[in-house]
N, C-alpha and C positions, 0 to 999 in steps of 0.2 A: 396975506401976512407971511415972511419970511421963519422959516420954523429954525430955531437957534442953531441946529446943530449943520447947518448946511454951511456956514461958514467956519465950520470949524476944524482942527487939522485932526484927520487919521492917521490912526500909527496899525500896520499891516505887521504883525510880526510874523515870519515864518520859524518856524522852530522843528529844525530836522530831530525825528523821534528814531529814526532808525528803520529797515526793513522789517515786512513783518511776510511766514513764509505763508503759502496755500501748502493747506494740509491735500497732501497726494496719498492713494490708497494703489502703494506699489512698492516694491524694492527699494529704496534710497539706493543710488550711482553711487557709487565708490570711487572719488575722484581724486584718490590718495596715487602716487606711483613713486615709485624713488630710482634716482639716475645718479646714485653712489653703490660701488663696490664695496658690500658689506660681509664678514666675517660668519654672520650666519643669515639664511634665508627670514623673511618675514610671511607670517602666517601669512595662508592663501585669504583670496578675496573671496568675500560671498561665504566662507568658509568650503570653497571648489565649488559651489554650486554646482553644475549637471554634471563634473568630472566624480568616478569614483575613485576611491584609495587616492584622493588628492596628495597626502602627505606622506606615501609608502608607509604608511603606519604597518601594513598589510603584506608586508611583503611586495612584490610586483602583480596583486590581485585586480582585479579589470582592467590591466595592460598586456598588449598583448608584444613579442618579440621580434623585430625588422632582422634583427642582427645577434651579437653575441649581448646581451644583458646582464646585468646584475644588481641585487640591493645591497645595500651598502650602509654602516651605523659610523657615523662620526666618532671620534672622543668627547665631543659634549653630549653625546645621545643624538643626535640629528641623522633622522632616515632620510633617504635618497636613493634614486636609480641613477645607474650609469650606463653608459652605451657604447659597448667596450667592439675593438677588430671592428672599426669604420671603412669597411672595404670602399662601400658609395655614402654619398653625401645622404641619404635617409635612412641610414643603418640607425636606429635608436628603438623606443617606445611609439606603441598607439594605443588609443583608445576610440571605441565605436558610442557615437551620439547619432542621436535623432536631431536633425534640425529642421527649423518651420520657415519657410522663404518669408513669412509676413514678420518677423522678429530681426531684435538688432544684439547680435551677442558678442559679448565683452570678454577678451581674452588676458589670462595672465600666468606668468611659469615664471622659476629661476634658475640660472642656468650657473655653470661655473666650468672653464676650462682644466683636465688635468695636467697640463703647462702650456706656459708662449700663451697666445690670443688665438679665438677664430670667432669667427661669425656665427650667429644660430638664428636660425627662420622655423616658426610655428605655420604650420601648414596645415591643408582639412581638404582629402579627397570624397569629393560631393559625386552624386549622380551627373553633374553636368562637368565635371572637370576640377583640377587645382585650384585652391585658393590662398591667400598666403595673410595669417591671419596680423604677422606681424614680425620683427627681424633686432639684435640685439649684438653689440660685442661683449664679448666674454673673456676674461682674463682666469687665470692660473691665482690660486689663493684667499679670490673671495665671490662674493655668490652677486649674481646681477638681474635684475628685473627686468623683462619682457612683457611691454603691456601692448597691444591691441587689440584686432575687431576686426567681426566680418558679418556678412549676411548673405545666404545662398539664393540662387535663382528659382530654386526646385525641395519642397519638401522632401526628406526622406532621411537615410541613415546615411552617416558620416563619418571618414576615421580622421582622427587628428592627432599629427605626427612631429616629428621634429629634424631637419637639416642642420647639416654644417659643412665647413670647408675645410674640414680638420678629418684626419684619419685617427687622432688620441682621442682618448676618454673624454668625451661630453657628461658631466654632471645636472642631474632633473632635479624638482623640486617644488613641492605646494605650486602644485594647478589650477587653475581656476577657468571654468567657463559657465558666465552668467548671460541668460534672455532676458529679453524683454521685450513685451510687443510694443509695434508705433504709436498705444496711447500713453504707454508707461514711461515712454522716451520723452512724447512730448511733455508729459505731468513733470518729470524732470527739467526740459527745456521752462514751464511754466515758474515753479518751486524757484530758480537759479536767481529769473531774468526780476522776480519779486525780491530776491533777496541783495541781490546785485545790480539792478537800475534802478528801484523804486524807492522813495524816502515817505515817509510820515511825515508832510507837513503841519504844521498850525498856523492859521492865518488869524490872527487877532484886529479887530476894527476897534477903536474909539476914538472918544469922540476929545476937542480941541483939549479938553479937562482931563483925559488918562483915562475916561469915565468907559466902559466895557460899553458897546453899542450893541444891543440885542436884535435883534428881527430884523439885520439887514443880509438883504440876498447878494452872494458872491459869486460873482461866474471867475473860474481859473483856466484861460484859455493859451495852450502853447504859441511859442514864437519863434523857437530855437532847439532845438532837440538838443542834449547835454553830452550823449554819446556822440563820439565822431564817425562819423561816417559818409563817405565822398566816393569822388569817381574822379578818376586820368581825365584830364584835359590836353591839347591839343592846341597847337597855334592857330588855328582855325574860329575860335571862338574867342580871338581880338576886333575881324571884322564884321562878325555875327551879333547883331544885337539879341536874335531871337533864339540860337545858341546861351548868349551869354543869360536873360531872359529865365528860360529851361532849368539852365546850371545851378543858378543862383538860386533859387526859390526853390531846390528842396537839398542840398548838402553843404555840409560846414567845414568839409576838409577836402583837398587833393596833392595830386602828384602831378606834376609835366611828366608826357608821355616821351620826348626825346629831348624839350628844348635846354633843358640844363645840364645835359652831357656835355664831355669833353667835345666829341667828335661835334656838337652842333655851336660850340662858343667858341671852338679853334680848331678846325677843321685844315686849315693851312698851318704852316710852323709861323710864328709868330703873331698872325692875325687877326687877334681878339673880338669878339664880338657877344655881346650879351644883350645889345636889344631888344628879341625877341623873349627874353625869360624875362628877362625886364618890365618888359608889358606885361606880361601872362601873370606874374608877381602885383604888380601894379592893381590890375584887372582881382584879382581874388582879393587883395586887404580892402579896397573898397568894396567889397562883396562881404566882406564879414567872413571869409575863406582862408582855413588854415590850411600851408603848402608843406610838404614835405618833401626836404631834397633828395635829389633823384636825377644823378647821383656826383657823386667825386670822382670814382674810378669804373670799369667795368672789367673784370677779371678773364672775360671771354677774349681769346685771342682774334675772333674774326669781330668783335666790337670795336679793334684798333684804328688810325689813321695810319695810311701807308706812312708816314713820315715819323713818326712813332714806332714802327715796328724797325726803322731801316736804324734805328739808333745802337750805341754803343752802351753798355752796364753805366757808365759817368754819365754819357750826355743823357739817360733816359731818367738818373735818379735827379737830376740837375732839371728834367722838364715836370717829373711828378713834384718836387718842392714847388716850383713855380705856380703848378697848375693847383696845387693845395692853396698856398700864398694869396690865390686871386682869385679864386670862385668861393671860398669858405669867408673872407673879409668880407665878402662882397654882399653875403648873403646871411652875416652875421646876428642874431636878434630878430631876422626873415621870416627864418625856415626853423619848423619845428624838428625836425630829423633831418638826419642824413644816413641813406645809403652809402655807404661809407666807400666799400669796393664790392660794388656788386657780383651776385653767385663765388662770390670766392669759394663756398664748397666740391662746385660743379670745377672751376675753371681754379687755371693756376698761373695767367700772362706774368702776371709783376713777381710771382715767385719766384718762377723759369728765369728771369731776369735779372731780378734783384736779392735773391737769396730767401729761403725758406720761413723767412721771419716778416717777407714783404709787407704782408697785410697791418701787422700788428704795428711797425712801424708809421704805416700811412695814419690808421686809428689815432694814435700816439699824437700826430703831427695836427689831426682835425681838432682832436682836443686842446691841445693846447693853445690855441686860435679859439676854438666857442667855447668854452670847458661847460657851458650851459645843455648845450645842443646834445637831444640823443642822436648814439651813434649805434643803428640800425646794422645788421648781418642779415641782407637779406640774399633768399633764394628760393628753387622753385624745387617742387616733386616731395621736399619732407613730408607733408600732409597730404598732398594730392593723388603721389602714385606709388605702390609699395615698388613694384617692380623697379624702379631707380636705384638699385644699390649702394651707390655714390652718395643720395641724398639722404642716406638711413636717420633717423632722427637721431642714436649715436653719435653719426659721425659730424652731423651738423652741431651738435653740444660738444665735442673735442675741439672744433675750430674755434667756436663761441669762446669755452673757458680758456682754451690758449690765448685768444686775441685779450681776452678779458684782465689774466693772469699780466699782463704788460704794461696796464693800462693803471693810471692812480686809482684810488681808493676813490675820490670822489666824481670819479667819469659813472656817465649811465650808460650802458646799452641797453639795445631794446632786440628783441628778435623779431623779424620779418619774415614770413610766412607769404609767398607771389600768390598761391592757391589758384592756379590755373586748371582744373579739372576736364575732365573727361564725363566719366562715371565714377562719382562721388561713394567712399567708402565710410558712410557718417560714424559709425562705431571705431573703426579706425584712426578715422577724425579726432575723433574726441578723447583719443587715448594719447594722440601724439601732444594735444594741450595739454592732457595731464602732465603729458612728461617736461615738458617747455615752463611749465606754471613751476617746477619745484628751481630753476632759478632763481625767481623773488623779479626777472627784469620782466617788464613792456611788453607782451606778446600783440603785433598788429597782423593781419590778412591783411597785407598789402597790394595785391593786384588778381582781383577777385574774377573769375571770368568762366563761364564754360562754355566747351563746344556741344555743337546741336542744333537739331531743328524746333522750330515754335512747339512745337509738340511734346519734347523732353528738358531744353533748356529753362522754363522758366521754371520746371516742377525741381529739377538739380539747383537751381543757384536757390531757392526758398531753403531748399533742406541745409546747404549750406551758411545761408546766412545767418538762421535759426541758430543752425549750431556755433557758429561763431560770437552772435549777439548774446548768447544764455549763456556761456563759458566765463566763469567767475576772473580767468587770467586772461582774456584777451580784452584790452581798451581800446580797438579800433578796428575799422572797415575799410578798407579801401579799393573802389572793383576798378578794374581794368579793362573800359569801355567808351575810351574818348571818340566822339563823332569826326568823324573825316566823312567830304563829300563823294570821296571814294571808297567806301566803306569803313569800320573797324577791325581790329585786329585782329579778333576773335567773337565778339559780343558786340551789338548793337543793343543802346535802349529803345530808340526811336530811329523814323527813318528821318530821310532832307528836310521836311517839314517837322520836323519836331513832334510829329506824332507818336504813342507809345506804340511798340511789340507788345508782346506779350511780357517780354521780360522786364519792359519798362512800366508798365502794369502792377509784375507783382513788386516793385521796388517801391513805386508810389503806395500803396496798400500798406507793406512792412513799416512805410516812414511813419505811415497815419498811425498805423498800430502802435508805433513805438514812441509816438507821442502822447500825450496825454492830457486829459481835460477833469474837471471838476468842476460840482456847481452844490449850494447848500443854503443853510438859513443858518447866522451866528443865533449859537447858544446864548442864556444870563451872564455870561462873561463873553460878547462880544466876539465867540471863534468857532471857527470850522478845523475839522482834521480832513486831510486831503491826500491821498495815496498818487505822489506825484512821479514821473521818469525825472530824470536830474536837468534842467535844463531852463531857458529864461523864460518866462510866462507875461501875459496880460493877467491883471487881476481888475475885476469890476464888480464896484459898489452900488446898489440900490437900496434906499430904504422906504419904508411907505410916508413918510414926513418929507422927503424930499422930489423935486420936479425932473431930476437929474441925477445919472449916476456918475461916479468918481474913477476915473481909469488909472492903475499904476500899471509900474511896472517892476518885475521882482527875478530873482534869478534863484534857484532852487539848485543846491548843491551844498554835498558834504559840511563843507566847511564855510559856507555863506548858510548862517540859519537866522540872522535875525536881520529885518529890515521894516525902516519908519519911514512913511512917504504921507509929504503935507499933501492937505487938502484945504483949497480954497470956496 
């Protein structure tokens, strides 16, 4: 005999409750920074942690003198040292710390010019050489935040100092240097990734009557991971079924690695050709694969087509509307981003060309064609290498806000992050998101990659990934590892046969990790609570009265929390 309730319809409620955090037994990260010139400095972090006389309350006490110094009292009361007759660029203050090679320590100062701008770099002479904890401009009049990070190769004692490019009075201020060891970072990375990917679902069963369905067992198994996160593809995995195979079945987003450039859809002057993006487009929406354009322009002078370079100021502004006009129509409601004019920080072609306001113009020009579509600043070395001076995270937030400043009120930008690494500086990392997140825009790591052998590459892109997946401000991944039968550009996941490296390994492990399952027995009302990542699920139903259990499907996210799905 059929038991009544097997024909009857379930109603599955999901009801997003909110994150809930793990209690960590360690320092709570201070993931506060500010990238406004302010009037007076803000109390140090940590309250200086291992720095002494953080606030010169003390005079210039546990600092010691490079150059000519002095302390100094505001007219509000505000102490401060100054680093007065800057003969060489490290004429300032130090102070001598212990540091422990297994620790990740978090840097922060305020600095203030006594007129005009200069540059100022936090440095830390270790046993093993210079380190450069992190770099800031500084203006005449009001006080500015330098946050970064470092971690040495060698325990021992250490002094940390301060440069600039300026021979006037450098202004100090509330220092701060905080540790932490690799478990305290990770309880951090744990703390973040619960408060920021995971939702408190309620999955409610009943039965065709409304009636709460008790003692049926639910399994909630993922389908779709909710975070984005993808890799570069290549025109190579149009004739690859087992490429395409690969691709598909574990990432939800990518980038074309060249074929939506200029130089690859009009490589000759008038010759158009977009078939091969076409395809590549084609090939991801039937994947369930979101694209991000890539790009409009590329700001690098040797990115140019000879036939482009050989142009006049009229004929070249006459070929960028064009090239706006028909790769942004085309790709309209497509593509979720657009690289707008690629490295514009590093590079200056259409500036040199077209006048000092190039970029903001082209922005101007995308928008008004997708006014939907973000519009990306992307570039390389901000996050990845301090030594890039060009790429200072300042100077990349000067071009952001001027381009930004141009732009309507309701255009988005998004910030782009290449993250091309070397030897990853995670504290450093993670200061530079601080500084990126007090935008309020889209922070992505959009072409995610390191150099290396099996041996040190997969242990750098985890620590990377980690940090970028846990960072409350960053919504996206995207590594830069498209397969060519001639190698990649940097990073392979797999070899010709699709088999994993090592690094394709721990990428598959992160996905699993970062998906997530559930399974329970509904309570006298019919429900389970379910600590889920945001993302689309299978849900199945068993109960002991029936022969057969009941498959839906449900999508888990912010603002999808309630869903009814019949059962026959």
């Amino acid at each position: 005999m059929t038991a009544p309730w097997e024909k009857a319809v379930l109603f599955l409620l999901v009801a997003i409750l909110g994150g809930q955090a793990i209690v960590v037994n360690s320092v709570p990260y201070d993931y506060s920074a500010s990238t406004e010139c302010l009037a007076q400095p803000l109390k140090p972090q940590y309250g200086g942690g291992m720095i002494v006389n953080p606030q010169f309350d003390k005079d210039l006490d546990g600092w010691v003198s490079f150059g000519k110094d002095i302390h100094r009292v505001s007219k509000s009361g505000n102490k401060y040292a100054v680093a007065l007759d800057k003969s060489t660029p490290h004429h300032s203050i130090s102070q001598k710390v212990k540091l422990e090679k297994d620790k990740m320590y978090t840097f922060s100062a305020w600095f203030q010019a006594d007129k005009g701008t200069a540059d100022v770099r936090a440095a830390v002479k270790t046993p093993d050489g210079f380190v450069i904890a992190g770099q800031i401009g500084v203006n005449a009049s009001c006080w500015s935040m330098l946050k970064g990070g470092l971690t040495v190769k060698t325990s021992g004692d250490a002094d940390i100092f301060f440069e600039s490019n300026t021979t006037s009075e450098i202004w100090i201020d509330n220092v701060s240097l905080q540790g932490f060891t690799k478990e305290e970072w990770r309880s951090h990375h744990n703390d973040t990734v619960h408060k920021e990917r995971k939702l408190t679902a309620k999955i409610k069963v009943s039965d065709k009557k409304g009636k709460p369905l008790a003692g049926a067992n639910v399994t909630v198994t993922p389908l779709r991971m909710g975070f984005p996160f993808g890799n570069a593809i290549s025109q190579h995995i149009l004739k690859n079924p087992a490429y395409q195979k690969w691709f598909a079945s574990r990432f939800t987003h990518t980038t074309f690695e060249n074929e939506m450039k200029w130089y690859s859809t009009e490589y000759t002057e008038g010759h158009e050709d977009y078939t091969v993006a076409d395809d590549m487009l084609e090939f991801a929406n039937k994947s369930g694969v979101h694209v991000r354009g890539h790009n409009v322009f590329w700001n690098d002078q040797s990115a140019q087509m000879k036939w482009v370079e050989k142009l006049t100021k009229e004929e070249l502004q006459k070929a960028v509307t064009k090239r706006i006009k028909s790769v942004v129509p085309r790709y309209k409601g497509r593509v979720i981003h657009w690289d707008v004019n690629n490295e514009n920080v590093h590079f200056n072609f259409y500036e040199t060309k077209l006048g000092p306001d190039a970029s903001t113009k082209i922005y101007q020009a995308v928008h008004e064609i997708d006014p939907n579509v973000i519009l990306f600043m992307n570039d390389f070395n901000t996050l990845e290498q301090l030594g890039d001076s060009n790429a200072a995270p300042h100077k990349y937030l000067r071009k952001f806000r001027q381009i930004r400043a141009g732009l309507p009120k309701n255009a988005k930008m998004g910030i782009g992050l290449e993250s091309h690494f070397e030897v990853p500086n995670i504290p450093y990392m993670r200061a530079v998101l601080d500084q990126f997140a007090t935008t309020g825009s889209p922070i992505w790591l959009t072409e995610v990659d390191v150099a290396g052998t099996d041996a040190t590459q997969a242990g750098y892109l985890e620590e990377i990934l980690r940090e970028g997946y846990s960072h409350p401000a960053v919504k996206g991944i995207v590594m830069w590892a498209s397969w060519s039968p001639k190698g990649c550009y940097r990073m392979c996941l797999t070899d010709n046969d699709f088999k994993n490296h090592p690094v394709g390994d721990l990428v598959d492990s992160l996905i699993k990790e970062w998906k997530t399952h559930a399974e329970g027995t509904t309570a006298s009302d019919g429900s389970i609570q379910a600590t889920l990542s945001s993302g689309d699920y299978e849900v199945k139903v068993n109960h002991p009265s029936s022969d057969a259990p009941t498959v839906h499907q449900i999508k888990v996210y912010p603002k999808s929390n309630e869903h009814e799905v019949t059962h026959h």
